[in-house]
C-alpha positions as CSV (number, residue, x, y, z in Angstrom):
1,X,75.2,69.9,220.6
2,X,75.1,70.2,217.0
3,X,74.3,66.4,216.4
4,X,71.0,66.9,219.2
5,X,69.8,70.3,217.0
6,X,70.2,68.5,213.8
7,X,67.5,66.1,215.5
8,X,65.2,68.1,217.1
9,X,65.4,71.1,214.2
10,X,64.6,71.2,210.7
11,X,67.0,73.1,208.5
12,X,64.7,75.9,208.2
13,X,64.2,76.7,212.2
14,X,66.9,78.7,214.2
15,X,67.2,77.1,217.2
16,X,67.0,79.2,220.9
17,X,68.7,78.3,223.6
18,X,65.2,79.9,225.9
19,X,63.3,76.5,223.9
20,X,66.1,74.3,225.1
21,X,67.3,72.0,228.1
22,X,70.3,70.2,228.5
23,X,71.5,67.3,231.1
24,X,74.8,66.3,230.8
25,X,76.6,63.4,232.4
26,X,79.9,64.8,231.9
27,X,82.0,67.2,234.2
28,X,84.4,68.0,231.9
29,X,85.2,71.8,232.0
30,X,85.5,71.7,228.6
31,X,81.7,70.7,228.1
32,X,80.7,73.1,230.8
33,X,82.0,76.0,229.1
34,X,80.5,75.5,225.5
35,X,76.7,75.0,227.4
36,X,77.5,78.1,229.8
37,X,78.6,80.1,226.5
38,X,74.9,79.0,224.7
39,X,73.0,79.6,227.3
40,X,74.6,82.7,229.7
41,X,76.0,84.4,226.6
42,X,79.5,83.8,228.1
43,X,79.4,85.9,231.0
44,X,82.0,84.5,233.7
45,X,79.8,85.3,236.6
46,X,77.3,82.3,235.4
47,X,79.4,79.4,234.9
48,X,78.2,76.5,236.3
49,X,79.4,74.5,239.2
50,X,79.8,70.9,238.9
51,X,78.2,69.0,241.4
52,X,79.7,66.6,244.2
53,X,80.7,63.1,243.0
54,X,80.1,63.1,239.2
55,X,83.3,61.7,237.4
56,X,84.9,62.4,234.5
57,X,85.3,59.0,232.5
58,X,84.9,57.8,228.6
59,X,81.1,57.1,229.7
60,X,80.4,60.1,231.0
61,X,79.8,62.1,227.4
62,X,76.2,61.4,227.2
63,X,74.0,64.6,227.2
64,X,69.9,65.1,227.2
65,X,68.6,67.3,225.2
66,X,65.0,68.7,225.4
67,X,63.2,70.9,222.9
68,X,60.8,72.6,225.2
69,X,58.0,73.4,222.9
70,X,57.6,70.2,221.0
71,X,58.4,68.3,223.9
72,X,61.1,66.2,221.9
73,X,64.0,64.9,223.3
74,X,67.4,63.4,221.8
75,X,69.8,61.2,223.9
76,X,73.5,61.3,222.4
77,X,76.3,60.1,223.8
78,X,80.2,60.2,222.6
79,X,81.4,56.4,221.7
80,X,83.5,55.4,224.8
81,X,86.3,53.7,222.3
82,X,87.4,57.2,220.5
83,X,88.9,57.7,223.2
84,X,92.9,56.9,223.8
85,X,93.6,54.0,225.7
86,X,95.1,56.1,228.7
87,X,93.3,59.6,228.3
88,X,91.5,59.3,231.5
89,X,93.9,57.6,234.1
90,X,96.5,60.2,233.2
91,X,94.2,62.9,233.3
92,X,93.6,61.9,236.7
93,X,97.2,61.5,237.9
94,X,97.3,65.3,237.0
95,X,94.5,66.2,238.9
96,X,96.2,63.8,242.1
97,X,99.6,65.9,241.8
98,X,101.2,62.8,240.9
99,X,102.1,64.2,236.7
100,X,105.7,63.0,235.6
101,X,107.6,64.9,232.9
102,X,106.7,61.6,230.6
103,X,102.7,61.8,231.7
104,X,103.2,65.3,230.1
105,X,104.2,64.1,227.4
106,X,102.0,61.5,226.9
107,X,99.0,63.5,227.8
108,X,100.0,65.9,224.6
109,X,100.4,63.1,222.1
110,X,96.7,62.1,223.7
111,X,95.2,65.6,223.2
112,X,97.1,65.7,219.7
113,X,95.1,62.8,218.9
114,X,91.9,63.6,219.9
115,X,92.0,67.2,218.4
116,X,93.0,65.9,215.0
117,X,90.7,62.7,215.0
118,X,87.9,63.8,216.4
119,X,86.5,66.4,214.4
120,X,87.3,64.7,211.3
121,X,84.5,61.9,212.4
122,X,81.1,62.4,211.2
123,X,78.7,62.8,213.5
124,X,77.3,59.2,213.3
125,X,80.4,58.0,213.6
126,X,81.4,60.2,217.4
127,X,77.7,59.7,218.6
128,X,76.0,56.8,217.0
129,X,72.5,57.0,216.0
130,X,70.2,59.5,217.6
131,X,66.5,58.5,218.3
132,X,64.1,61.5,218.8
133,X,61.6,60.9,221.5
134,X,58.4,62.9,222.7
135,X,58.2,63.1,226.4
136,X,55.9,64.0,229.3
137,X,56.9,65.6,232.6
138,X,56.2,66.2,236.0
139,X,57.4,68.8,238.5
140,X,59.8,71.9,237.4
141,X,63.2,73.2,238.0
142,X,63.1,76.9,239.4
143,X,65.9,79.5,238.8
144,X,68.3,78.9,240.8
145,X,67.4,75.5,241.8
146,X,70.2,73.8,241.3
147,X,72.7,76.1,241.7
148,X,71.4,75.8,245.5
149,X,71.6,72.1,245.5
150,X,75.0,72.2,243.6
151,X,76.5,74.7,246.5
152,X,74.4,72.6,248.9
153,X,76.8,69.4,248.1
154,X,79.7,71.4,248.1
């Protein structure tokens, strides 16, 4: 998120999270947490449901972001290679019910690695380059809107 406002902000201007919309590609609970922290100042009762079918793989951190009143847009996406070779398939054998003792600690030694590589990386580096884009747009999301359609796939 930081990468996107560096874009779409000049070092002068606070950004608001009422001027901003965000598509993300990634399920990740993590993710979903930081965006319902910006924008539903943490309150439990607002976290957001994950739709039906979206999966949780290294392609899958690539997020939209919209400045609403220039209209500009910023596309970034995590570099699928950071990731451990691993990360995801164990992951998923957790969520299966199928974990060994060893996948435990392998999973660690993954999240070890990621928690002291990552933020280390410059931005550049964990998102590539970042092109900002003026948009147009049709039709309009109402509140609520896709809560319904979330709860509607469920």
């Amino acid at each position: 998120m930081q990468y996107a406002l560096q874009n779409l902000y000049t070092e002068n201007e606070i950004p608001r999270a009422d001027d901003l919309v965000v598509l993300s590609h990634s399920p990740g609970g993590g993710v979903a947490d930081v965006m319902d922290l910006l924008f539903s100042n943490g309150r439990p009762e607002s976290r957001t449901l994950r739709p039906a079918g979206m999966r949780n793989a290294a392609d899958s951190f690539e997020f939209q972001v919209m400045r609403k009143s220039t209209l500009q847009t910023v596309s970034i996406a995590l570099d699928p290679a950071l990731w451990p070779a691993g990360w995801f398939e164990i992951r998923d054998k957790r969520r299966a019910g199928t974990f060994t003792e060893a996948d435990q600690a392998q999973l660690q030694s993954y999240q070890q690695q990621v928690t002291s590589t990552f933020p280390a990386k410059d931005l550049q580096t964990l998102f590539g380059s970042a092109e900002v884009r003026t948009v147009m747009g049709w039709g309009a999301i109402q509140s609520g809107e896709l809560e319904a359609a979330v709860r509607a796939q469920r």
